[in-house]
C-alpha positions as CSV (number, residue, x, y, z in Angstrom):
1,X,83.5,-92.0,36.7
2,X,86.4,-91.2,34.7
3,X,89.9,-92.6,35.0
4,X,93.3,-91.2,34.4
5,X,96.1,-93.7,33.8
6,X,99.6,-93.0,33.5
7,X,102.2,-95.7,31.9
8,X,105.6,-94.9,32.0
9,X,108.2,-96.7,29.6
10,X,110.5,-97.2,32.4
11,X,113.8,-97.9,29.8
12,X,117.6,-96.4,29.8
13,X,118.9,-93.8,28.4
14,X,118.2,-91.9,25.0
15,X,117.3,-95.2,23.1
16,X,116.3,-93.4,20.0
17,X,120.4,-93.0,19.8
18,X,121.4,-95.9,21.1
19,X,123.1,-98.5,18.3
20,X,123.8,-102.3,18.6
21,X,126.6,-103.1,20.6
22,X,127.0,-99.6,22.8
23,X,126.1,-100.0,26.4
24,X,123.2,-98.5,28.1
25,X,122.9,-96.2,30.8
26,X,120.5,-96.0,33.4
27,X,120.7,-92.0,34.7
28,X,117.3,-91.3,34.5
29,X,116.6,-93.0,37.4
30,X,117.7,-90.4,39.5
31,X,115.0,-87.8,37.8
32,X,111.7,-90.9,38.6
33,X,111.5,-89.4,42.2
34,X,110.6,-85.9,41.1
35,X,108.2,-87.2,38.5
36,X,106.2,-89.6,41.2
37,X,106.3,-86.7,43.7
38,X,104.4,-84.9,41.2
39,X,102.4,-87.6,40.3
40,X,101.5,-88.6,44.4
41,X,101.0,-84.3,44.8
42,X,97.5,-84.8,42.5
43,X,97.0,-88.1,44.0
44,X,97.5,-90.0,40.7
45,X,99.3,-93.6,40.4
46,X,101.3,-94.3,37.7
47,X,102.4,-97.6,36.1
48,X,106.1,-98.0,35.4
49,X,106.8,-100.7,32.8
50,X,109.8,-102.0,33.5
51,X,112.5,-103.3,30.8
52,X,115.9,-105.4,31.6
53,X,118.5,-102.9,32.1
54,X,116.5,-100.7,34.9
55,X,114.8,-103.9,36.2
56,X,119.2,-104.4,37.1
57,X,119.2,-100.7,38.6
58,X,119.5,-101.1,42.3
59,X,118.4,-97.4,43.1
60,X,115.2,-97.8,40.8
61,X,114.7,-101.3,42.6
62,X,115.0,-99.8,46.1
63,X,112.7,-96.7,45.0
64,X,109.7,-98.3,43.7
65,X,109.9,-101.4,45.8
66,X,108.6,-98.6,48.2
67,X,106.3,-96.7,46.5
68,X,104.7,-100.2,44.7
69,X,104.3,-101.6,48.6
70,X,102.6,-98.0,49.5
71,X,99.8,-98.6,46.7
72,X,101.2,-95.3,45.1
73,X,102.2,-97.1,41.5
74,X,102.3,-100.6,40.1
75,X,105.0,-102.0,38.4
76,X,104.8,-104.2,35.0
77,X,106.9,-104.9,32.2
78,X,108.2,-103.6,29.1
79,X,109.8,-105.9,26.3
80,X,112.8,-104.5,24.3
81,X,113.5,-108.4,22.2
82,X,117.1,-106.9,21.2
83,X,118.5,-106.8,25.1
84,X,116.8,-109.0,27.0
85,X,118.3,-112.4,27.5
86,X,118.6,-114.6,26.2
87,X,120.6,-113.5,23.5
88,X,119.5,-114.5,20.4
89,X,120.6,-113.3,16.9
90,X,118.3,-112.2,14.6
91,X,119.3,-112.8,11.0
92,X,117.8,-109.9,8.8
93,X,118.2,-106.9,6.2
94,X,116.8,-104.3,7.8
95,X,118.5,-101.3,10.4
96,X,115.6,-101.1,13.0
97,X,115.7,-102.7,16.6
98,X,114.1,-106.1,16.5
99,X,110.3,-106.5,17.3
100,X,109.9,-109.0,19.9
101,X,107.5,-110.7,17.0
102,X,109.9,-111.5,14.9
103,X,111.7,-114.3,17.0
104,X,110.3,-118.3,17.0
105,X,107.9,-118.5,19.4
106,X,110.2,-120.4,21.8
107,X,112.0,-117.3,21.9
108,X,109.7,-115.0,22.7
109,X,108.7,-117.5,25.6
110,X,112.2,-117.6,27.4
111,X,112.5,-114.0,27.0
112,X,109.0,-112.3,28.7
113,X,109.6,-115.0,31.2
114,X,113.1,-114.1,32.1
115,X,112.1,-110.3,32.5
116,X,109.0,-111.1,34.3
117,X,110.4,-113.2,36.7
118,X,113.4,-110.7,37.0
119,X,111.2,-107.6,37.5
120,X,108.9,-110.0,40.5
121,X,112.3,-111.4,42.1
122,X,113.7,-107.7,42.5
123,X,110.7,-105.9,42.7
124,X,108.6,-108.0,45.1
125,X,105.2,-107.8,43.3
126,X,103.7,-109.6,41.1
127,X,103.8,-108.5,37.5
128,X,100.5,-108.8,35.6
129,X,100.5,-105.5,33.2
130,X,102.8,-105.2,30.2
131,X,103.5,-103.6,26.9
132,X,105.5,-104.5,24.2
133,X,108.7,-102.7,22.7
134,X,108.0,-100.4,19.6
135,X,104.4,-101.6,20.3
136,X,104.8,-105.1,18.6
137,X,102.5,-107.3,19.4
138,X,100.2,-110.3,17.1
139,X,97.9,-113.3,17.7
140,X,101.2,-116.0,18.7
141,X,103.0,-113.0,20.9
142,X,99.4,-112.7,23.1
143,X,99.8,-116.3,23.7
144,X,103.0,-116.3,25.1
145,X,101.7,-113.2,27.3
146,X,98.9,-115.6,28.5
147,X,101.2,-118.6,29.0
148,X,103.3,-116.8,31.4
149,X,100.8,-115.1,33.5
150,X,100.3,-111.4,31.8
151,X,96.6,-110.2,32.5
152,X,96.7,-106.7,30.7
153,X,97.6,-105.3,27.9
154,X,98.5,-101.5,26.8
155,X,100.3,-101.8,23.6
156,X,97.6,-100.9,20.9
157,X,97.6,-97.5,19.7
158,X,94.2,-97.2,18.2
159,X,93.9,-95.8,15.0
160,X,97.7,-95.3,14.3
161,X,99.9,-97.1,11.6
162,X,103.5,-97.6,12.0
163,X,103.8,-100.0,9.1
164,X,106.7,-98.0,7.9
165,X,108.9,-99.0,10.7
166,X,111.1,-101.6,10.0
167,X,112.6,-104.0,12.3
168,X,115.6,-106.3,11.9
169,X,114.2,-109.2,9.6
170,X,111.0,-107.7,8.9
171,X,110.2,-104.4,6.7
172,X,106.8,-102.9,8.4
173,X,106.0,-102.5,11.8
174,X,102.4,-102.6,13.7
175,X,99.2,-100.9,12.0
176,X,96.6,-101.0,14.7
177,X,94.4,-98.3,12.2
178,X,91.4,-100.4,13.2
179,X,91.8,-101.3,16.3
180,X,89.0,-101.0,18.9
181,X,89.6,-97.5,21.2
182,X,88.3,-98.8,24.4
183,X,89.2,-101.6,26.7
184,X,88.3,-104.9,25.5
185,X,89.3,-108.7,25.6
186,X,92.0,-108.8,23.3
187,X,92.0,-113.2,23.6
188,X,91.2,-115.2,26.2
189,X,92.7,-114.5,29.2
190,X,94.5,-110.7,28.4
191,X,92.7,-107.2,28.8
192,X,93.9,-104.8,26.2
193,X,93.7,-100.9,27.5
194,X,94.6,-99.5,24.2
195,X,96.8,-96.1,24.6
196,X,94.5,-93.0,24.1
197,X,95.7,-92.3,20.6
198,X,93.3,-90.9,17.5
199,X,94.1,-89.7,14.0
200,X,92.3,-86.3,13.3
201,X,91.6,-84.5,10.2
202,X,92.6,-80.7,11.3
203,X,94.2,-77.9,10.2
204,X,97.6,-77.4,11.4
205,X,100.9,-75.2,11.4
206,X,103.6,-75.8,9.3
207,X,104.4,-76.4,5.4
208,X,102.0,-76.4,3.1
209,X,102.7,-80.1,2.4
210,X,102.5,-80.8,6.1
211,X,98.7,-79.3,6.1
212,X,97.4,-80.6,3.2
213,X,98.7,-84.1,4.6
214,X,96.9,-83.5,8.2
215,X,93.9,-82.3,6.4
216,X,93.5,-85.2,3.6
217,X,95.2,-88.1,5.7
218,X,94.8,-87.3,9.4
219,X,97.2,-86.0,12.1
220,X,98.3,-88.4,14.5
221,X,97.4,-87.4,18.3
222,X,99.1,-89.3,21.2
223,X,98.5,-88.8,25.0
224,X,101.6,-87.7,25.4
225,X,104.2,-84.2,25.9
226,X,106.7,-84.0,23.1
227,X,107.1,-80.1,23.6
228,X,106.5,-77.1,26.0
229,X,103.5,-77.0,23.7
230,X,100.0,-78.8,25.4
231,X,97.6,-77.9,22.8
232,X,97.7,-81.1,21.3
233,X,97.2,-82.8,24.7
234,X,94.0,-80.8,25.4
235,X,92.3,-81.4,22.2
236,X,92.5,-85.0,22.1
237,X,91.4,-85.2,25.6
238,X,88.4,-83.3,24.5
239,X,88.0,-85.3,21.5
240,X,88.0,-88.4,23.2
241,X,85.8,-87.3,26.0
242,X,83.5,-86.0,23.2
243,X,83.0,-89.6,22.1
244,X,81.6,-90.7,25.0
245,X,82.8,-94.0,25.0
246,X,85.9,-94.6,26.5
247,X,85.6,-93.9,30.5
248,X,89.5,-93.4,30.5
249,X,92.4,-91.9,29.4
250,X,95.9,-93.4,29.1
251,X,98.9,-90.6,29.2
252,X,102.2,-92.2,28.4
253,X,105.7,-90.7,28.6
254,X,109.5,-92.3,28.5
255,X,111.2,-92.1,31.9
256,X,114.4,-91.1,29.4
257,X,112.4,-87.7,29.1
258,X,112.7,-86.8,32.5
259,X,116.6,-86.2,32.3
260,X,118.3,-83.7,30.2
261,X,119.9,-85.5,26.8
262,X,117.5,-88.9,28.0
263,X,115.6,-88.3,24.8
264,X,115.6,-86.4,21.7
265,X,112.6,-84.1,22.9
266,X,114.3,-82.7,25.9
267,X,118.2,-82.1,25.5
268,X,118.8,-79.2,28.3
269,X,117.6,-78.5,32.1
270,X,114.9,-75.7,30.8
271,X,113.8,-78.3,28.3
272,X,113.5,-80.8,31.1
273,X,112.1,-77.8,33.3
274,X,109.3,-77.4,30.9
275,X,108.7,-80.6,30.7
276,X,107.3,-80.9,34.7
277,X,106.2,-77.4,34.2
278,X,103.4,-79.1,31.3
279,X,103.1,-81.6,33.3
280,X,102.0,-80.4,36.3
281,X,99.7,-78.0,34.3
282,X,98.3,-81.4,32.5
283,X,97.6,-83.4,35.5
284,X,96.1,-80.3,37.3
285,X,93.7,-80.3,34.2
286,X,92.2,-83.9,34.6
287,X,92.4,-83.5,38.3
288,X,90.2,-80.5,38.3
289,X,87.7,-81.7,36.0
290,X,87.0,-85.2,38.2
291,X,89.4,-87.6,36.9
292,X,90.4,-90.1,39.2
293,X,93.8,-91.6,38.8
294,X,94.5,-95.4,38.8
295,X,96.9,-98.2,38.0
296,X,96.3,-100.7,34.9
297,X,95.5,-103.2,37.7
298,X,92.8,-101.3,40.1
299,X,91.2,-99.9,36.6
300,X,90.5,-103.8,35.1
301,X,88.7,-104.1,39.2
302,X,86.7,-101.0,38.6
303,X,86.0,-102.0,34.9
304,X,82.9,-104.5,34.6
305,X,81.6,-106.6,31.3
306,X,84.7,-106.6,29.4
307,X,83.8,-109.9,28.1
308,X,84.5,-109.5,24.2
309,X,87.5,-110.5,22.3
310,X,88.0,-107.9,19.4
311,X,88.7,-109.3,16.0
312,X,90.8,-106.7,14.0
């Protein structure tokens, strides 16, 4: 059996522009009911991971309150450390948004558990799934996860480094270059479903630079639609079904994406209108070659002998 899971970053609008201080809007809430139409139309379940300032939109509440009570998606949580209360200032040098693993542990503690318990009181359901803001996560954050009830984890992206993103008080961000690539017990208590992520050494378009780079160094594939172009969707899904290990694949997209101006990537209607136009022709793929779509949760029930805990 294969499995098709679909996380959605369920966050406010056009982050990648946002700067401390400005306040965040919450419009692409009004574009999540075309996208889970589509999803329900191929009969696949996606996950929307929740942060703070759409767990406080009302219309998103009433919406997936619904659709979560109908089995059609599950609902989990998504960390950003620099909004969620409480507020907490971050001393540090650097211009990025805070990792959530850069505050005391104490902090990091009151903050997952305000969110969860936000996201269960408004949403109804109990929260379980979660992953972490830029993808931050280490060995003290997976505790807090397990202290306050978290059972699975998506926020390793297998073979990819993003050491050269700084945060707030810390210069490099999370290199999960050799992390495991299928589902595994990431420490006692937490399932890791790493995102279906690979670095290839391919020949690509572009400068001559760029080539040589992909060629010598690897060209970093993610699961996800960036562009009207799906080419690099298709050939990681084949690569990764080529494997043969990994019984799943894990598609992720911002909900930000689904509104014109939400994201860089889409900034008119007919970007936006491509956008569901590659992803219906996506989803269409993996439904007609026998995936079966499922949430974070029903995947960890259908997924036996996950019984080791990976030491990177």
């Amino acid at each position: 059996m294969k499995y098709f899971i679909i996380t959605v970053d369920t966050e406010g609008d056009n982050l990648w522009n946002w700067n401390e201080g400005e306040k965040i809007t919450t419009q692409n809430v009004k574009a999540i009911p075309k996208f889970q139409a589509l999803c329900e139309r191929f009969e696949f379940k996606p996950v929307y991971l929740i942060n703070y300032e759409m767990a406080m939109n009302d219309e998103l509440v009433e919406y997936l309150k619904e659709k979560a009570k109908k089995n059609l998606c599950e609902i989990g949580i998504h960390i950003h450390a620099w909004n969620t209360p409480p507020v907490y200032k971050l001393e540090g040098k650097y211009n990025g948004n805070p990792y959530i693993t850069e505050y005391p542990k104490e902090i990091m503690l009151e903050k997952v558990t305000f969110l969860k318990n936000l996201i269960e009181d408004r949403f109804d359901t109990k929260v379980i799934s979660h992953r972490s803001g830029r993808w931050a996560t280490n060995e003290e954050y997976f505790k807090v996860l397990k202290e306050v009830g978290i059972k699975i984890d998506c926020s390793v992206t297998p073979e990819i480094n993003m050491s050269m993103l700084a945060g707030r008080s810390c210069k490099k961000g999370p290199n999960y270059t050799h992390f495991q690539k299928n589902t595994y017990s990431i420490c006692d208590g937490i399932i890791e479903v790493p995102m279906s992520t690979r670095k290839v050494r391919r020949l690509v378009n572009g400068s001559l630079q760029h080539k040589i780079k992909c060629l010598l160094l690897g060209d970093a594939l993610w699961m996800r639609i960036l562009s009207e172009n799906i080419t690099d969707v298709k050939y990681l899904k084949n690569k990764i079904e080529k494997e043969n290990k990994c019984n799943y694949i894990e598609f992720m997209l911002h909900s930000s994406e689904l509104m014109p101006g939400g994201s860089p990537y889409f900034p008119s209607d007919k970007d936006v209108d491509q956008l569901f136009e590659s992803l219906k022709r996506v989803f269409k793929d993996f439904s007609q070659n026998g995936y079966t779509g499922v949430t974070l949760k029903q995947y960890i029930k259908l997924t036996e002998n996950i019984d080791r805990i990976y030491t990177p």
